[in-house]
C-alpha distance (Angstrom), angle and dihedral (degrees) to the residues before:
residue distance angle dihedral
X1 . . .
X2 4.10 . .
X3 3.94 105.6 .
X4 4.45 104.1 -141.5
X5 3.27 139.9 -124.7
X6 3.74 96.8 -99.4
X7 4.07 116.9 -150.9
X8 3.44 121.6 -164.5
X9 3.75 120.6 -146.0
X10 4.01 135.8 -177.6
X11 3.83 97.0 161.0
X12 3.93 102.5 -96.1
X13 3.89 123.1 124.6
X14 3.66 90.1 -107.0
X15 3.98 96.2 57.7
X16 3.79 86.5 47.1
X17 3.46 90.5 57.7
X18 3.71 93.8 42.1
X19 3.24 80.9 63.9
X20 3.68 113.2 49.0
X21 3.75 77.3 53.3
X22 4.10 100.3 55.4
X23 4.34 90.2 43.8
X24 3.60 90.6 67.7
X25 3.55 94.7 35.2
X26 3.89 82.6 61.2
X27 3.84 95.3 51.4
X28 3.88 90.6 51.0
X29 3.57 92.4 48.4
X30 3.76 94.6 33.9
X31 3.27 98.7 -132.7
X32 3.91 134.6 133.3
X33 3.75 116.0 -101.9
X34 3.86 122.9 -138.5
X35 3.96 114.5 -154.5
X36 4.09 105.0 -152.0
X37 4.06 112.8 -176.1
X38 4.69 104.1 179.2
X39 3.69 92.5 -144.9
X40 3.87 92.4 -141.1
X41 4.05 90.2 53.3
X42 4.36 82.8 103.7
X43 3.30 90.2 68.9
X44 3.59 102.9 35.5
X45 3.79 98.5 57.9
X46 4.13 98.3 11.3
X47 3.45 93.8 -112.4
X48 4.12 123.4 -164.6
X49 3.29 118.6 -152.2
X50 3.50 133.1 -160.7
X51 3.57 90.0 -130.8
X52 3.86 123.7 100.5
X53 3.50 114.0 -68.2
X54 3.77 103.1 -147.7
X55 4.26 83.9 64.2
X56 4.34 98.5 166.1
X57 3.51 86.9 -137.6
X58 4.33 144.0 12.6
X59 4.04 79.8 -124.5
X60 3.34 91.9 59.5
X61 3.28 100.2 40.9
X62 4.23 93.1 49.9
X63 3.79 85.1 49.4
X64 3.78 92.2 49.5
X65 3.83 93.5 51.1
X66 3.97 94.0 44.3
X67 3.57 90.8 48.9
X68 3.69 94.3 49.5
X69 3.43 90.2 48.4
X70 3.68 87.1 57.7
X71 3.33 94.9 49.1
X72 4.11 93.8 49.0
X73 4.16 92.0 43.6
X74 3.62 95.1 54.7
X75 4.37 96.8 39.7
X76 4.28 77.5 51.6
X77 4.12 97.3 45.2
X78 4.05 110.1 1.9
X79 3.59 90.9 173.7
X80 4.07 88.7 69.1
X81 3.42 127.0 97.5
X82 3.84 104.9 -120.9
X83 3.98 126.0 -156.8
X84 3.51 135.8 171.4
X85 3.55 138.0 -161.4
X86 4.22 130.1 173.7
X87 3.53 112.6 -155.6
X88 3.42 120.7 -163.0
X89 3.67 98.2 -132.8
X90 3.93 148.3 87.8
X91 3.68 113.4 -69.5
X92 3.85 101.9 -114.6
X93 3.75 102.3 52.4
X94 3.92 95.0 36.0
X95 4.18 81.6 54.2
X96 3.58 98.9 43.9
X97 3.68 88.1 56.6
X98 3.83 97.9 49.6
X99 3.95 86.1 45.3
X100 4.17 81.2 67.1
X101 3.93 91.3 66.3
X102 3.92 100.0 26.0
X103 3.72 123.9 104.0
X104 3.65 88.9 -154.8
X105 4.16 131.7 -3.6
X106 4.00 119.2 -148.5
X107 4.07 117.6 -164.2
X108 3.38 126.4 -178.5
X109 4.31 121.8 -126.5
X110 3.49 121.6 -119.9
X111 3.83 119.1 -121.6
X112 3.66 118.6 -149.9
X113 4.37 127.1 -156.7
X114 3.77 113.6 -38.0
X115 3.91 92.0 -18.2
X116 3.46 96.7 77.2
X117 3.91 116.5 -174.7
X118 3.76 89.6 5.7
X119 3.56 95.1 100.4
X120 3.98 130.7 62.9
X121 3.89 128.2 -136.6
X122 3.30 127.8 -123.0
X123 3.69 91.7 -117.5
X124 3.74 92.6 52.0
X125 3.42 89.0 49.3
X126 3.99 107.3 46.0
X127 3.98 89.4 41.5
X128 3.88 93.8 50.3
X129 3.94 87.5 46.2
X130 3.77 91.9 50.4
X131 3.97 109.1 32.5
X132 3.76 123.0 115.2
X133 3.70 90.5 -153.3
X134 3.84 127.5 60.3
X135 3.68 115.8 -75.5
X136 4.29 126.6 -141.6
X137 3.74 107.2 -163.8
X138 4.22 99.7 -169.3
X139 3.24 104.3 -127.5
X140 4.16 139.1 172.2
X141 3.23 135.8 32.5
X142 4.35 120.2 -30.7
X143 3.62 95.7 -129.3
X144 4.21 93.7 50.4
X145 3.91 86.1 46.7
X146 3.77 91.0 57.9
X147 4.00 97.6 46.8
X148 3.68 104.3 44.5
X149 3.69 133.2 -146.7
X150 3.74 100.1 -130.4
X151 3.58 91.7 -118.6
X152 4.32 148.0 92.4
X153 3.43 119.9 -162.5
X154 4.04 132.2 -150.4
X155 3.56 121.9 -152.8
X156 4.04 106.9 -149.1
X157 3.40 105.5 -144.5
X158 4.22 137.7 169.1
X159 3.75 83.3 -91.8
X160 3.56 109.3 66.8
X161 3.67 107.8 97.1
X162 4.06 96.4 119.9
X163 3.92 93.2 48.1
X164 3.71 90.3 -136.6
X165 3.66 94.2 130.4
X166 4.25 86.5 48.9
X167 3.22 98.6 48.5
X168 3.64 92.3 48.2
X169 3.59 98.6 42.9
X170 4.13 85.0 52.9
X171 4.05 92.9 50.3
X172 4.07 82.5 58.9
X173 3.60 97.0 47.7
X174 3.91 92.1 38.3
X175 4.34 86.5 50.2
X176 3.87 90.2 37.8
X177 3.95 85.4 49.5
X178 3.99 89.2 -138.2
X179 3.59 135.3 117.5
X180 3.89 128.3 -74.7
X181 3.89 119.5 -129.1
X182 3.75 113.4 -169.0
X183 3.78 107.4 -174.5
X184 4.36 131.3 -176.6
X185 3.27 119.0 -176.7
X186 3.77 124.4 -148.3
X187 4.02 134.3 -156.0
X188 3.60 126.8 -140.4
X189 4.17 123.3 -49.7
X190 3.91 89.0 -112.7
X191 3.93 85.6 78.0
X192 3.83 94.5 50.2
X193 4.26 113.1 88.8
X194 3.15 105.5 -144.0
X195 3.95 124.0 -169.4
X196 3.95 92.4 -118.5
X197 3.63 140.1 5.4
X198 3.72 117.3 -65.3
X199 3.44 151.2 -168.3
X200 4.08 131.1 -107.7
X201 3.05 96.7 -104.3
X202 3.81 93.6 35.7
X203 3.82 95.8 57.5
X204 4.55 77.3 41.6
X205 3.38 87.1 57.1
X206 3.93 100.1 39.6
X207 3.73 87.0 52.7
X208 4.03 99.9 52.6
X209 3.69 88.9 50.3
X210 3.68 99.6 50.6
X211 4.01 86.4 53.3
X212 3.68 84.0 48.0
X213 3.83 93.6 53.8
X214 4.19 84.0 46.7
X215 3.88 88.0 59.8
X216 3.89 97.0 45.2
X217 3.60 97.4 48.2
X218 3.75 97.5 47.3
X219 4.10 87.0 46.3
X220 3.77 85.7 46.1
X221 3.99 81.3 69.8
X222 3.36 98.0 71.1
X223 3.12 106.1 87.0
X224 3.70 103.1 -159.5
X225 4.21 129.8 83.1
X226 3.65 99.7 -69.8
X227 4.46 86.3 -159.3
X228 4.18 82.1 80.3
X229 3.60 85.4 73.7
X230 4.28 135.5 35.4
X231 3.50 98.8 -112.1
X232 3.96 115.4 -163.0
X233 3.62 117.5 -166.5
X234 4.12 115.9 -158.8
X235 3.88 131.4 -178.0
X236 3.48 111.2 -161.4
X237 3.87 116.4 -172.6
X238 4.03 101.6 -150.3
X239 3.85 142.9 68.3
X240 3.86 108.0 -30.8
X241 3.93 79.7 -137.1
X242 3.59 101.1 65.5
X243 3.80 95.4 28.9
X244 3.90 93.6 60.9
X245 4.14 87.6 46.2
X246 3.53 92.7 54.8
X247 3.98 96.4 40.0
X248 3.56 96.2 46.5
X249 4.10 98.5 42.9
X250 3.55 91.3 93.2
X251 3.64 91.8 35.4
X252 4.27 136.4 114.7
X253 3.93 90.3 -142.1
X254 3.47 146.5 -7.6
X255 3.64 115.2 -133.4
X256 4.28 115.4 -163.4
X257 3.57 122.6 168.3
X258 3.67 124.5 -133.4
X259 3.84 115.8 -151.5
X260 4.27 114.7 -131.8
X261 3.66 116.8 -151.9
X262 4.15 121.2 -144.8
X263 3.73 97.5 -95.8
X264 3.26 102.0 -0.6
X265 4.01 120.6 131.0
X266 4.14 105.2 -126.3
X267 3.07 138.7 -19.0
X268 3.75 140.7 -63.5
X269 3.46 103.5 -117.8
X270 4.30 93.0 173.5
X271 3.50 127.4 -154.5
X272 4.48 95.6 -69.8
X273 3.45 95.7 47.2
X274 4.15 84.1 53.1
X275 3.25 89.1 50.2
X276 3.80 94.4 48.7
X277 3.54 92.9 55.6
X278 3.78 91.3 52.3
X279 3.42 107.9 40.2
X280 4.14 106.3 15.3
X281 3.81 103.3 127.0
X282 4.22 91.8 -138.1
X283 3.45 135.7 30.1
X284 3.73 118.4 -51.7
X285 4.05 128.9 -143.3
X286 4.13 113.5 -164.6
X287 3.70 106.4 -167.5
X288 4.11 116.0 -161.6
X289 3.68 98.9 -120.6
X290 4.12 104.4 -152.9
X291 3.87 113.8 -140.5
């Protein structure tokens, strides 16, 4: 059975754009995609819809927004398979259980007074913490979304031992058919131990290679001929913070992984990927990495 691309919707603009992302994220991947609306999400977050407000009924309304949805997925990818489903749950638990049977689940971010889209919801933010599939948070602004940059980005992290995160991010670029930039940053030489005394720009040196060696042996995780896509490799010495902001501004996605301890509940997102999900000006992918 094919697992879908499962979109989750409450009715605000950033859902909606979550998923005209995730329908033709389904027709690349040619999967199904599930639309899943928790019918108590309203009062969980406060959501405003666009839809009328004098509803006669929260039924009506969650079958309104569902079959809207519908409507909007299949005028964006008509080729998709389209399901629905209203749960009448909270958000988080209804999500984490469709995460179980989803190949991939995309959630919109939550934008807050005149920063619109710069802040995340708690939703987005508990579900993407807790999946056991990959998570797209939609991110950036709606007109970038809709050009594209020609371009996925990995973040190299501490955490990337499995590769899941790599070989996802290079399935994106490889169905996007545009290039792969896997970026580490690194921090000052006067962190680095090195075996002997050193020079400045010995311990300089020392430190762009071992970010180098980060980026090969997470791409070395792939597991598939990395010539099918242009693969850019980038050490960065800096924060990883404002390294993966810059790279990924002009950028289609953002892929992070997010390591998952043996019997551990979640995942440990860590301070960057917060901040990714935040502040990352596209849409962001965290990946649980399994150690």
């Amino acid at each position: 059975m094919e697992l879908p691309v499962v979109a989750g919707v409450d009715g605000s603009e950033g859902s909606l754009r979550a998923l005209d992302w995730a329908a033709p994220e389904a027709a690349r991947r040619g999967l199904p995609l599930r639309i899943v609306h928790a019918s108590v999400w309203e009062h969980y977050e406060g959501v405003r819809s666009g839809l009328p407000a004098d509803r006669p009924s929260e039924q009506v309304y969650a079958e309104s927004l569902v079959a809207m949805s519908e409507e909007r997925a299949r005028s964006l990818s008509p080729e998709v398979k389209v399901t629905t489903d209203i749960r009448p749950e909270e958000p988080v638990p209804a999500l984490l259980e469709e995460a179980e049977d989803a190949a991939l689940l995309v959630l919109g971010s939550r934008g807050h007074g005149p920063v619109t889209g710069m802040l995340l919801g708690s939703v987005s933010l508990s579900v993407a913490a807790r999946a056991r599939c990959p998570v797209v948070v939609v991110r950036g602004r709606e007109s970038e979304e809709q050009t594209g940059h020609g371009r996925v980005v990995l973040g190299v992290g501490d955490n990337s031992a499995s590769g899941a995160a790599a070989r996802f991010a290079f399935r994106e670029a490889r169905s996007r058919g545009c290039e792969l930039v896997a970026v580490r940053a690194w921090h000052s030489p006067r962190h680095l131990a090195l075996p002997h005394p050193a020079s400045d720009s010995e311990q300089l040196t020392a430190g762009q290679r071992q970010a180098g060696e980060y980026v090969d042996s997470a791409l070395s995780h792939v597991g598939e001929d990395l010539t099918k896509v242009t693969v850019r490799r980038k050490a960065v010495r800096g924060t990883a913070h404002q390294t993966l902001l810059e790279t990924a501004g002009p950028a289609d996605l953002l892929v992070v992984g997010a390591r998952r301890r043996h019997g551990a509940f979640g995942l440990q997102l860590g301070g960057v990927n917060h901040a990714m999900l935040h502040y990352a000006p596209c849409p962001v992918a965290i990946v649980p990495e399994r150690e």
